[in-house]
C-alpha atoms as one frame of an Amber mdcrd trajectory, in Angstrom:
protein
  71.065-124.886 233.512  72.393-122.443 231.146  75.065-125.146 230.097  72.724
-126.484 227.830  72.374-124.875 224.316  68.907-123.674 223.102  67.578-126.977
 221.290  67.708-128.880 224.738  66.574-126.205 227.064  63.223-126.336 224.185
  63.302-130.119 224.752  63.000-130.518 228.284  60.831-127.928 228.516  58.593
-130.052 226.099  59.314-132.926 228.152  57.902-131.094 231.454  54.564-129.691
 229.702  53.921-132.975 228.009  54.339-134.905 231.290  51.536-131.865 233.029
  49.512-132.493 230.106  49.464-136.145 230.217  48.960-136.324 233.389  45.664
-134.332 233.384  44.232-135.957 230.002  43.891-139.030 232.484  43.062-136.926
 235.739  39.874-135.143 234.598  37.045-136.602 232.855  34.748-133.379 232.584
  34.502-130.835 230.321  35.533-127.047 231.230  31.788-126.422 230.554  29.065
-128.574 229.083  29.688-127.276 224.944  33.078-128.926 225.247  31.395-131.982
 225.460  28.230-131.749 223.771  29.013-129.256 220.687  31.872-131.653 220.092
  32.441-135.172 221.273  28.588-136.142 221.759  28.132-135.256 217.708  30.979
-136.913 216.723  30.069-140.149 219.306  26.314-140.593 217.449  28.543-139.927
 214.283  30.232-143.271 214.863  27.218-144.848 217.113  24.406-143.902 216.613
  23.948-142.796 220.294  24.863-139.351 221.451  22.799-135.511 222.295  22.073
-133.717 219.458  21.624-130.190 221.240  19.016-127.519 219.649  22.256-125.836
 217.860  23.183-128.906 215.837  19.565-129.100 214.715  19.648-125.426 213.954
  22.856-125.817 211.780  24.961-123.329 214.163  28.002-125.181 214.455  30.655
-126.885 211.667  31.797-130.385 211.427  35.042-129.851 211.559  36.088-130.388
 215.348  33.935-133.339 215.765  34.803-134.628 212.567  38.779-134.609 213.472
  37.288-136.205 217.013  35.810-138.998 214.838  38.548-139.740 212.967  40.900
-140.346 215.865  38.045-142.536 217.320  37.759-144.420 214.359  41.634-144.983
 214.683  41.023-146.456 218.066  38.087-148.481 217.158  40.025-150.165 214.874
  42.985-150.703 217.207  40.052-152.179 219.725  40.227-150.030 221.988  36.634
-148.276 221.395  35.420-145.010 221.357  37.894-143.284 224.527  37.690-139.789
 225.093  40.939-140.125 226.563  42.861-140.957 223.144  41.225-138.020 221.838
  42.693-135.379 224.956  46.432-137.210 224.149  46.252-136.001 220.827  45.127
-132.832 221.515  47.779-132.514 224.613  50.226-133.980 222.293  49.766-131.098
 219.641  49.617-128.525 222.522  53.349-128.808 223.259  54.179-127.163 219.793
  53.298-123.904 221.691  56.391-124.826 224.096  58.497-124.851 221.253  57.480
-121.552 219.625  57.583-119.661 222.622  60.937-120.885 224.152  61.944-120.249
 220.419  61.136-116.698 220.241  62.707-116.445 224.379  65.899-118.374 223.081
  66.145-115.452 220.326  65.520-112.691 222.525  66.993-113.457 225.674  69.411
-116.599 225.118  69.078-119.378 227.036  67.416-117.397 230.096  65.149-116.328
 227.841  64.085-119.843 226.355  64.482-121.748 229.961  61.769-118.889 231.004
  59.170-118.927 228.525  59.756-122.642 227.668  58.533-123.155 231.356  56.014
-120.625 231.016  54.391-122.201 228.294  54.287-125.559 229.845  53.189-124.608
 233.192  50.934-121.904 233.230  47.513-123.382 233.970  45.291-121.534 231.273
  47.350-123.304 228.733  48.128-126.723 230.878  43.955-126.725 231.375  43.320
-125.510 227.761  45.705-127.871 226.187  43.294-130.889 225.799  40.123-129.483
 225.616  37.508-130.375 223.074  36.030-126.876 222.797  36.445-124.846 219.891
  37.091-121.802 221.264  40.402-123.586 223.560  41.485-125.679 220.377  41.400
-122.221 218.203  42.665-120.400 221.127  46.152-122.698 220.519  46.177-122.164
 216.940  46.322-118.581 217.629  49.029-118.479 220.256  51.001-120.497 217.501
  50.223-118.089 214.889  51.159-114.992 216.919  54.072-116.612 218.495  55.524
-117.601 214.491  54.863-114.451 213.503  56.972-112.963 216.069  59.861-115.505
 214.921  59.525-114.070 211.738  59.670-110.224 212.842  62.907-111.531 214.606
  64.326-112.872 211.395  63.937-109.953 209.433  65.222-107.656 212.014  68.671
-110.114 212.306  68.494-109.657 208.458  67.524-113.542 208.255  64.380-112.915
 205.726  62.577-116.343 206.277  58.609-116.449 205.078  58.107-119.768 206.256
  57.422-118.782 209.857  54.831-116.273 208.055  53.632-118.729 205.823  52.987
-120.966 209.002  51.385-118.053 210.983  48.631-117.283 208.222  47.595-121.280
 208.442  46.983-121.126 211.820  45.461-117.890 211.575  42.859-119.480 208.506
  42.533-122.588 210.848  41.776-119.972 214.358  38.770-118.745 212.379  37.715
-122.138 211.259  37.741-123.503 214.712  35.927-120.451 216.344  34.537-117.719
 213.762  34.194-115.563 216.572  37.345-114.628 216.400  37.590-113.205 212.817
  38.230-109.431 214.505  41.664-111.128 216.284  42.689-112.550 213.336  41.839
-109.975 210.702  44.052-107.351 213.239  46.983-110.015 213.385  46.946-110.795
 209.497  46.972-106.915 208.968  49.972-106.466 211.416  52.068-109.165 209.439
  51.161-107.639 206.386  52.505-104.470 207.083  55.570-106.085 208.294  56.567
-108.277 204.987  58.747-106.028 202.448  57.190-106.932 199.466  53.772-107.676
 197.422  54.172-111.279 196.392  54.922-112.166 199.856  51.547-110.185 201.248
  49.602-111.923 198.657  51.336-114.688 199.511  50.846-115.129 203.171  47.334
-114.157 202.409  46.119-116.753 200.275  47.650-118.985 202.355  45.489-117.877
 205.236  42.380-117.983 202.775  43.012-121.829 202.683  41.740-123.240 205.938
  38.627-120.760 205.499  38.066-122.135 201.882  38.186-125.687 203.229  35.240
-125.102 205.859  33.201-123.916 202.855  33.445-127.182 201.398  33.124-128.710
 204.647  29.668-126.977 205.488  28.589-127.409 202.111  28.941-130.896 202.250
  27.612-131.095 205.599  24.944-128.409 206.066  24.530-127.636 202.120  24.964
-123.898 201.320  27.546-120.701 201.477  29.029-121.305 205.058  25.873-122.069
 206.934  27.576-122.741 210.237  28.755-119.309 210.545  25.243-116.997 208.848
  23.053-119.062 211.184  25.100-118.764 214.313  24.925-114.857 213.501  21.063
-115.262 212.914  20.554-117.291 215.703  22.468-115.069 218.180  22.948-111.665
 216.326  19.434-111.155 215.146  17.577-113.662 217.420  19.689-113.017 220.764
  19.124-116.683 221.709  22.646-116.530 223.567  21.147-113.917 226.065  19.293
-116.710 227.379  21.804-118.317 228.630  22.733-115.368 231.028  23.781-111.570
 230.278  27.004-110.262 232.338  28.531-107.045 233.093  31.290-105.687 231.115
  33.873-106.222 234.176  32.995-109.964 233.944  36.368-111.160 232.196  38.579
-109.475 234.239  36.387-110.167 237.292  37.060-113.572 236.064  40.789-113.751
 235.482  41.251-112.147 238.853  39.605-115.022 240.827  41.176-117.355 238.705
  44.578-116.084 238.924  44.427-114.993 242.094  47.869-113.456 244.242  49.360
-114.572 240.302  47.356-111.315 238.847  49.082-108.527 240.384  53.001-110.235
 239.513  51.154-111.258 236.065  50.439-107.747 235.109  53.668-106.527 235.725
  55.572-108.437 233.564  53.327-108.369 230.849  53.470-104.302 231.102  57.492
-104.923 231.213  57.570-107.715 228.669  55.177-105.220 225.968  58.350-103.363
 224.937  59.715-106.028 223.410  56.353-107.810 222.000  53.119-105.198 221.016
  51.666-107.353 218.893  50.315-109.991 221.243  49.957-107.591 223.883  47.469
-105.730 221.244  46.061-108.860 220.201  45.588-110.446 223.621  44.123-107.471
 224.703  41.636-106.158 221.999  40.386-110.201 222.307  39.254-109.666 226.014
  37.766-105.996 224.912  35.647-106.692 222.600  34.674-110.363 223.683  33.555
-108.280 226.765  31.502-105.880 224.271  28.756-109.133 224.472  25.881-109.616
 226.665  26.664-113.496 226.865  30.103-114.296 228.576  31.723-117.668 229.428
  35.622-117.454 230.551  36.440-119.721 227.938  35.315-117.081 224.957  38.181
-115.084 225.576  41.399-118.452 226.356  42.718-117.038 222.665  43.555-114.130
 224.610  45.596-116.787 226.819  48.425-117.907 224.707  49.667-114.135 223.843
  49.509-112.864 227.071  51.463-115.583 228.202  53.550-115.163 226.149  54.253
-111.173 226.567  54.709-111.794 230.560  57.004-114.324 229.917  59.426-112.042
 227.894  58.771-109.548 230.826  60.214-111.856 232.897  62.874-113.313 230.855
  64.314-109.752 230.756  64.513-109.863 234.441  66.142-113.853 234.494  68.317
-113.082 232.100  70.644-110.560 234.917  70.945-113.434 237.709  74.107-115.701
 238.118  73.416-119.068 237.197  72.565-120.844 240.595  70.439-117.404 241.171
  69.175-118.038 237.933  68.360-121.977 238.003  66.286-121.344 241.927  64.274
-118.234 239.768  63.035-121.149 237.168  62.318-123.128 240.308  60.458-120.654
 241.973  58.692-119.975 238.511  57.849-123.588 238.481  56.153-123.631 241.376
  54.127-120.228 241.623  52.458-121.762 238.265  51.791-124.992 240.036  50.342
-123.380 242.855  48.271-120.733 240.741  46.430-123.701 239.222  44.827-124.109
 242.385  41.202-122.654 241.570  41.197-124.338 238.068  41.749-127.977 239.482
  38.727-127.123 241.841  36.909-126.474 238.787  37.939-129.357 236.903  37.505
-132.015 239.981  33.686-130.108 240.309  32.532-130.604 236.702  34.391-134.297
 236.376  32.343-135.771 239.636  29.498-137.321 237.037  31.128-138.154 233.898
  33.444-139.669 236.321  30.745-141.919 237.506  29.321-142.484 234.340  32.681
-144.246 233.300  32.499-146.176 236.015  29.136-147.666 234.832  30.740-148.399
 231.276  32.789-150.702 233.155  30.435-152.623 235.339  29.261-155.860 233.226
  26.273-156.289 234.365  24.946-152.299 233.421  22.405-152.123 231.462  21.048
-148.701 232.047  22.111-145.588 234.220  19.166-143.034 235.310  20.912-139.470
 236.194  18.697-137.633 238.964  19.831-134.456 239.605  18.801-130.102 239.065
  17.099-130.027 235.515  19.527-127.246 234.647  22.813-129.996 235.244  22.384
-132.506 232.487  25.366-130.579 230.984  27.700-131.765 233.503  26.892-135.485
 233.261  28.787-136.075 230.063  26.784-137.905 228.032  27.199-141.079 225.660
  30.969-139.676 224.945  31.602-141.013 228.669  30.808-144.729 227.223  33.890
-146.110 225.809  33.264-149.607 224.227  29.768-150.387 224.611  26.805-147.932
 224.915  24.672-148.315 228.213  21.287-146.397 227.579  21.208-143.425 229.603
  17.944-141.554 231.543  17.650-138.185 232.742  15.519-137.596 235.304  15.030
-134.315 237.788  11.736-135.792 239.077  11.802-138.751 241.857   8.333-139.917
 240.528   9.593-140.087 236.978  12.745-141.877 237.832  10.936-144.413 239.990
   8.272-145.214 237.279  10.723-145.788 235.054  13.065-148.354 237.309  12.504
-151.351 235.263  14.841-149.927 232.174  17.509-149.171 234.669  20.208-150.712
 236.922  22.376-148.010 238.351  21.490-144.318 239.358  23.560-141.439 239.486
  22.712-139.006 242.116  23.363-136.915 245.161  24.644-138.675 247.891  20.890
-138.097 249.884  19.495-139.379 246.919  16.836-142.364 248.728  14.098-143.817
 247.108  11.315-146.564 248.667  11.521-150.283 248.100  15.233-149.435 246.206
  17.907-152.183 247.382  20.247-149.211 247.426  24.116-150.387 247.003  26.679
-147.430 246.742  29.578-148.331 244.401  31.575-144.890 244.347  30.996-141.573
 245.098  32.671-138.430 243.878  32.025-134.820 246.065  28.222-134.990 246.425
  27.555-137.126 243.763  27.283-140.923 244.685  26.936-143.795 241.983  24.006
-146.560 243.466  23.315-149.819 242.079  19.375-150.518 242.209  18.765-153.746
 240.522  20.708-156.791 239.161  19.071-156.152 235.960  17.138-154.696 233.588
  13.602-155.907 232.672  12.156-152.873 230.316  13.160-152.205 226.661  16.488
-149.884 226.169  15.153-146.214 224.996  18.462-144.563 223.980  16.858-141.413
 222.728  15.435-140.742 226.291  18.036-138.679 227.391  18.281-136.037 224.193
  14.423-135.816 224.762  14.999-134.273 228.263  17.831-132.651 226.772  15.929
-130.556 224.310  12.690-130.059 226.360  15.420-127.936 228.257  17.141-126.361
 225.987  13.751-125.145 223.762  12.587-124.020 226.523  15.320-121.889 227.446
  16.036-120.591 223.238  12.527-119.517 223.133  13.195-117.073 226.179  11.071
-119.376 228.887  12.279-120.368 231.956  13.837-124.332 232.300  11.397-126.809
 234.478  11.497-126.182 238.231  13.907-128.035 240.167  12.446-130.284 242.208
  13.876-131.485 245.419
């Protein structure tokens, strides 16, 4: 293994974590949680369609166009080629741009630790499941948590320059656009960044390159201006009424207030036997990197600092972490013989495979419905699917985004007598596998965990309501912002 030089260690390590990512773009149709797919993908679906959830925060101007907007553009791509509207296309791309994190962090292993060192993090990068799982996402906060791994891991290719007396700004120049695009894609993390662009700065030698490397972070900010202007009209409108909206109204706390401990709480039954071995080599590996170990870590501290928590806040945190650990572990590699060496990758290989054991649970739990809903999109004779399940899980049913060339009308129901009084606009129901109503000719197509996907008619006799679903939607969801409690769940 260490017979090959640098470039195709980096390659086949790109090849491996390309094949992962693949792989899962097709595996899982869910979202990691329900703002993956309706902050992003359902605006950018009634973009293009006219049919799609617009949540309470896209009526209350709290989010940017910019994600959905690049999610529109590749659908419009695909539209064109015939293919429709696939969420799918949209993961590839995503996964696709996800392997440049492979190649800056087996870079910066290659120039600390030779070809141990880019063989180690190479397969770090590609295997570890936060980034494998993170990789195709739709979220803003895992799409900006990438951006920042790749601006912390070029700025630690250009520290390495300097010190081997090879001055070189364009790893710089390339950190500070990912850093400007980071706070684009998730505002929220404007502390991270501001602490990174302050540690580069002190690092360049000279003025003109500081000023420099910090107009060139100032672009990507600049550009959302414009962008929410256009969009929302005013001086960045996305980002003052998200702080209204949360800040001064504390609408998040709604949605659940958690302990301090929470992150770590989480990572640890995530990671599982992993955490223990994890933090070890990220202590070892800190020698040699303290700027994403600082970064990494003040990212989980004061995410935790907020009353509303989701484990995906703090997946910038991810990337540099990673990426410390690995170097830990490449400075322990880096002693063995080669065949020692090449069954230490292997074992590598598969402790990362095994430790994404609790996130494919999650994944195959929260992909059960939109999983179903697909299947609809391909019956011919659909004409409308009814979803009857717990008023508080319309977010894991996926939405119009799930439809891929033709829209099916879609009802949300979490009341048997509403569902049944309504059977006439409807042909196929989505529900628990108890799910049994009278006089339904009940005909199970497919069934996913506990969720089952019934045929109930041959076809539809009512008039298509395609707004039905965002009603329920926001009877929810204004229910819950205004501090009330969501409807009852009825069984």
């Amino acid at each position: 293994m260490r017979d090959l030089n640098k470039k195709n260690i980096i390659f086949l390590c790109c090849i491996l974590g390309l094949i992962f990512r693949v792989v899962i773009c097709f595996f899982y149709r869910g979202g990691w949680r329900p703002d993956e797919i309706f902050q992003n993908l359902e605006p950018a679906h009634h973009l293009l369609t006219g049919h799609g959830v617009v949540t309470w925060e896209w009526q209350a101007g709290v989010r940017n166009w910019v994600l959905p907007g690049a999610i529109a553009g590749i659908w419009e791509i695909t539209r064109a080629m015939g293919l429709g509207l696939p969420v799918v296309a949209v993961k590839l791309v995503f996964a696709v741009l996800s392997v440049s994190i492979i190649v800056v962090f087996a870079t910066l292993g290659g120039m600390l630790y030779g070809r141990a060192g880019a063989w180690t993090c190479g397969v770090m990068a590609a295997l570890w499941p936060d980034l494998l799982i993170g990789a195709d996402r739709t979220a803003g906060e895992f799409q900006a948590g990438n951006t920042m791994g790749l601006a912390i891991g070029l700025a630690m290719i250009g520290r390495q320059l300097q010190l081997q007396g090879r001055d070189n700004l364009k790893p710089y120049l390339g950190c500070a656009a990912f850093l400007g695009l980071t706070v684009v894609l998730r505002f929220q993390l404007a502390p991270a960044v501001a602490l990174s662009m302050l540690w580069v700065l002190f690092w360049l030698p000279t003025w003109r390159d500081r000023i420099a490397i910090a107009l060139t972070s100032l672009l990507p900010v600049l550009a959302l201006g414009i962008v929410d202007g256009m969009t929302w009209g005013g001086f960045y409108p996305s980002i003052v009424n998200n702080f209204y909206v949360n800040i001064f109204k504390s609408v998040s706390k709604n949605y659940g207030v958690m302990p301090f401990y929470y992150y770590v709480e989480s990572i640890i039954s995530f990671w599982q036997f992993a955490f223990l071995a994890f933090v070890f080599l990220f202590v070892k590996g800190m020698k040699r990197a303290w700027m994403p170990a600082v970064i990494g870590t003040v990212i989980i501290f004061y995410h935790s600092l907020i009353a509303h928590k989701e484990t995906s806040f703090i997946y910038a945190a991810m990337p540099p972490l990673v990426l410390v650990a690995s170097l830990g572990l490449s400075s322990i590699l880096e002693k063995l013989q080669p065949k020692a060496f090449a069954a230490a990758i292997a074992v590598v290989a598969m402790c990362c495979c095994m430790a994404a054991s609790p996130f494919k649970q999650h994944m195959n739990m929260v992909s059960r419905i939109p999983a179903l809903l697909y299947k609809v999109s391909r019956q011919e004779d659909s004409c409308g699917v009814a979803v009857l399940v717990g008023s508080d899980e319309w977010g894991d049913t996926g939405g119009y985004s799930q439809f891929t060339k033709r829209d099916i009308p879609l009802y949300f129901y979490y009341d048997k007598a509403d569902i049944q009084n309504a059977s006439h606009q409807y042909n196929y129901v989505v529900s628990y596998r108890t799910y049994r109503l009278i006089g339904d000719a009940l005909h199970a197509v497919a069934c996913k965990g506990y969720y089952c996907l019934y045929k109930t008619a041959q076809t539809c006799s009512g008039a298509p309501d395609y707004s039905q679903f965002e009603k329920m939607v926001t009877r929810a969801e204004n229910q819950r912002v205004s501090g009330q409690d969501p409807w009852l769940v009825k069984p």
